[in-house]
N, C-alpha and C positions, 0 to 999 in steps of 0.2 A: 347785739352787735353795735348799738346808736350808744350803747351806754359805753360799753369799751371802748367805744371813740371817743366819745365826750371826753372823758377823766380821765385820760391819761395812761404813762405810761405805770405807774405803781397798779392800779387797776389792772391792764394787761397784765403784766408781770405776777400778780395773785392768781390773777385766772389761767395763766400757762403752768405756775408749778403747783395747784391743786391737783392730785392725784384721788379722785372719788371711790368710795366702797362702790367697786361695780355690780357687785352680787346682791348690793342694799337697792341700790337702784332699778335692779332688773324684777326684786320682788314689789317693788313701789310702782311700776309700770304694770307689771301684770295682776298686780291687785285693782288697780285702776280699771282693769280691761275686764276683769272679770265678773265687775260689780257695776261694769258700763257707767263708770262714774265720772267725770269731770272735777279737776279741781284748779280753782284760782288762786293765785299766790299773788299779794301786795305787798310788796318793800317797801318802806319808807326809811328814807335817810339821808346823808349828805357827805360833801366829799371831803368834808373838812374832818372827819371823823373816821380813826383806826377801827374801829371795830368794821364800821362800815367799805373802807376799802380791803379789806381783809373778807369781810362774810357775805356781801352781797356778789362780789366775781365767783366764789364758790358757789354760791346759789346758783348762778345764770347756770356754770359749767353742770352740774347736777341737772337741770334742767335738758339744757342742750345732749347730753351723754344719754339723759332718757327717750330721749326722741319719738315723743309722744302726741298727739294732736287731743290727748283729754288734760292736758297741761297747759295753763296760761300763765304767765310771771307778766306782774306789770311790774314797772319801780318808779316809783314819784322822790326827785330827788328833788335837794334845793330846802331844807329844811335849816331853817337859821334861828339860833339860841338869843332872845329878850335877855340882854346884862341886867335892865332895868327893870327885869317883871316884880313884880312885888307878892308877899307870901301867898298864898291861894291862890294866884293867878298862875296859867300855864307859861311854861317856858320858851315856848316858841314863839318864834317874833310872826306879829300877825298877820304885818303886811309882806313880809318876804317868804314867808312858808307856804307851800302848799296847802289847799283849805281843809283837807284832810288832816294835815299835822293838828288844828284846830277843833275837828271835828270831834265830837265827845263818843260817836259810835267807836271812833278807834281809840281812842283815850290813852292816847301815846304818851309817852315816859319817859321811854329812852331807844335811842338805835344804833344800829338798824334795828326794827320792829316787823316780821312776816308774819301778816295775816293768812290765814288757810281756811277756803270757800268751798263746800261744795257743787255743785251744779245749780242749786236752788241758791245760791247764793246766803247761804248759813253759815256762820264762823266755825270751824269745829276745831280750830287749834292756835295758838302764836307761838313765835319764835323772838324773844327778844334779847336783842346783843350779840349774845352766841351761843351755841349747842348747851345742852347737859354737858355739865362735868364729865370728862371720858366719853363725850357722846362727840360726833357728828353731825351736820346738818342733815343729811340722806338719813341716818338714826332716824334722829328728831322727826324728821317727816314721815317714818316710816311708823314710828308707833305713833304720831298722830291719825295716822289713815288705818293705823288697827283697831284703835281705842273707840272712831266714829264708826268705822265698816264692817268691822266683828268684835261690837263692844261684848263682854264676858260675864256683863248682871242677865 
């Protein structure tokens, strides 16, 4: 809700006309439940950025629609682009980014970027930019949480 205040009215406006697979998300809740699993979801991104005002109000509404207490979404916004970085160096500017943006654990690229944590706090998926092709983000998330919770080797 602090984030859809923050940014605006374009932000509101994504998150009122995404309409979510409800069906995707009700198996993504009760696989959660069933496997008493916890998962945390990190956004990184900025507002200056379409993909991001487009993919992260999606996110929140998927989130909120699953109404879940084994679910946590943080979102660290405020990620600003070095015009000046030079080749090898990252692109994010050092001192206005989030230290995450910097961080090598996340080893950011491009955003928006969703990290997916399980309860033990282990990476077991990302999300960067936007969905699979003909995918969704509820998709996306929902064969992340099958691939780690009834991997098929």
């Amino acid at each position: 809700d602090d984030y859809l205040k923050e940014f605006g009215d374009k932000i509101e406006f994504n998150y009122k006309a995404y309409e979510p697979k409800v069906d995707v998300l009700e198996r993504i809740k009760d696989l959660l439940e069933k496997k008493n699993e916890k998962l945390k979801i990190v956004a990184l991104g900025a507002d200056w950025c379409p993909d991001c005002n487009r993919n992260v109000p999606r996110m929140i509404k998927n989130i909120k629609t699953i109404k879940s207490n084994n679910i946590d979404l943080r979102i660290l916004y405020g990620i600003m682009v070095n015009a000046l970085h030079k080749p090898g160096e990252t692109i994010w500017h050092k001192k206005r980014s989030p230290p995450e943006a910097l961080d090598p654990k996340f080893d950011l690229k491009k955003i928006p970027t969703f990290y997916f944590f399980n309860g033990n706090d282990d990476l077991i998926g990302i999300i960067v930019e936007n969905p699979k092709w003909e995918s969704t983000l509820e998709d996306d998330i929902l064969e992340i949480l099958e691939n780690k919770l009834y991997p098929t080797d």
